[in-house]
N, C-alpha and C positions, 0 to 999 in steps of 0.2 A: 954552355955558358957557365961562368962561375961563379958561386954568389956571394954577394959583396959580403965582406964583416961588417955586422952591424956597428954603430961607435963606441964606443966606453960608454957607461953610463953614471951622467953623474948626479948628485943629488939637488942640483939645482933644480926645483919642479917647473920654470917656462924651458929652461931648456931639454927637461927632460921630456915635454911636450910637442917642442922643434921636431925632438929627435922621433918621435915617435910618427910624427905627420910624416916625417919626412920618409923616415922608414915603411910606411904604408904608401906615400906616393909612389915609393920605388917598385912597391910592391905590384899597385894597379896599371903601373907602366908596363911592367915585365908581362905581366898578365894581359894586357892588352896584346902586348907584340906576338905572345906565344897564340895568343885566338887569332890573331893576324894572317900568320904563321901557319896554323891547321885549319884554320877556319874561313880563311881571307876569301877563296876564290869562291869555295861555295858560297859565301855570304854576299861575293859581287852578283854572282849568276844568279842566287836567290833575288836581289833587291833587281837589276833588269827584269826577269821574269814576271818580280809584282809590278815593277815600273810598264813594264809590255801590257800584263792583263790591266791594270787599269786603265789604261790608253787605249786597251779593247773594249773595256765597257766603258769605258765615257765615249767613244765612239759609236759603240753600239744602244747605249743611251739616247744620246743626241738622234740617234737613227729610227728610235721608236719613238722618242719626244717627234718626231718631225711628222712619222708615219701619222698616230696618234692625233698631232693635231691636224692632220690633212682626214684623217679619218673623220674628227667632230665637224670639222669644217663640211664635209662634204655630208654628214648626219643634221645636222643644222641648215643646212641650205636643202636638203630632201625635205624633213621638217617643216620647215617653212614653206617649201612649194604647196606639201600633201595639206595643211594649213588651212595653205589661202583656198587648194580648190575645194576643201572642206567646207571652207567659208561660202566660197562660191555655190554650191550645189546647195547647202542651207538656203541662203538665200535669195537660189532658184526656187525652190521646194516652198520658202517663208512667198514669195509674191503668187506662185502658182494658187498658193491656198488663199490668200488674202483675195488674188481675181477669182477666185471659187467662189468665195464668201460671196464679195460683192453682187457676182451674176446670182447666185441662189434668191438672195438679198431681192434682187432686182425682178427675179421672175416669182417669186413669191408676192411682192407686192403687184404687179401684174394680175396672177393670179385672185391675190383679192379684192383688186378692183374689177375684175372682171364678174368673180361670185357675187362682188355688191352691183352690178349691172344686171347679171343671170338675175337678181332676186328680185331688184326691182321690178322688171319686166314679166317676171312670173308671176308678182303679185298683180302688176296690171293685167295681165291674161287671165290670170282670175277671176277677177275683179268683170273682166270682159265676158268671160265663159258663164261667171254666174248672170250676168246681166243677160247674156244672151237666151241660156236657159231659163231663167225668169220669163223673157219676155215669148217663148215658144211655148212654154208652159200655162201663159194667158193664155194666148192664141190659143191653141188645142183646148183649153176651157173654152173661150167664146165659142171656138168653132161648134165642140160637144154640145156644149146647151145651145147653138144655133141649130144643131142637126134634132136633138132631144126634141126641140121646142117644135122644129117643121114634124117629125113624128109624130107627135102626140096630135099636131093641127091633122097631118093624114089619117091620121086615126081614127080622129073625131068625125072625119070628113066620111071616112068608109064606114066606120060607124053608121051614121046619119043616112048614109048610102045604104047601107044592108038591114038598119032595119025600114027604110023608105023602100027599098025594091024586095022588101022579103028575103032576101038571097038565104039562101040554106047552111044552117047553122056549122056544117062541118069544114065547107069551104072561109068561113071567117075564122074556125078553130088553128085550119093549117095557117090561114096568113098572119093571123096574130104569134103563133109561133115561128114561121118564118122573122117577125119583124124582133121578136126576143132574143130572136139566135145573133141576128144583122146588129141589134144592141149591145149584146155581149162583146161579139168581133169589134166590134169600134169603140169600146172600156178598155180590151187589151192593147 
């Protein structure tokens, strides 16, 4: 190509400004055409190629946006199941204790009405036990000085007897000891 002669120049300064735009348009025209020119095809197949890979990751975009939220979705519904039966087993665990409670609750107070029954009833057994020992405890007194009281009358009696019939002093030694011995045995 051949290039143009520039104009005359003249000293009118808007036209000398025309001339100057105009000479620079000419310029970036040419320069265009020549990158056109060397640069054209690669610059097609450059711009497809980025026009391809982006339509491969907006593709492949779109393909993880999808996976992605099928992934939360299906994280979120796990979630919520493990949740509820979380929920569920607490408040199995929460009534199991609570019916624990109540029965402890229940057999305890059981229990203490039954120790306040044990107690009463021990203290009337007591109450009975000593009355009864009490009253065996008479008894065995009366009985003793019932018995005391016929001794000393035999006594008196063999007494009266042994010195009325003489009887020999060694045979009254042993029966007065005998009857000391038979007094002992009936104090234990």
């Amino acid at each position: 190509m051949a290039k143009a002669n520039p104009p005359a120049k003249s000293n009118d300064p808007v036209t000398n400004q025309d001339n100057e735009a105009d000479t620079q348009a000419d310029a970036q025209t040419e320069l265009q055409q020549l990158r056109q020119i060397v640069f054209g095809a690669a610059e097609d197949k450059l711009k497809r190629q980025i026009s391809q890979l982006k339509s491969d990751l907006e593709s492949a975009l779109k393909s993880k946006e999808s996976k992605i939220s099928e992934q939360i979705t299906q994280l979120s519904k796990h979630m919520d199941e493990q949740f509820s039966n979380l929920t569920a087993k607490v408040n199995e665990v929460d009534n199991r204790h609570l019916d624990n409670n109540t029965e402890q609750h229940k057999a305890l107070k059981n229990l203490s009405s039954e120790l306040e029954m044990q107690s009463a009833n021990s203290q009337d057994e007591l109450k009975e036990l000593e009355s009864y020992v009490e009253r065996e405890n008479q008894a065995l007194s009366s009985s003793f000085n019932e018995q005391l009281e016929q001794l000393k009358a035999y006594l008196e009696d063999v007494s009266k007897e042994l010195s009325t019939s003489k009887t020999d002093r060694k045979t009254l030694a042993k029966l007065l000891a005998a009857m000391a011995t038979n007094l002992e045995d009936d104090q234990l």
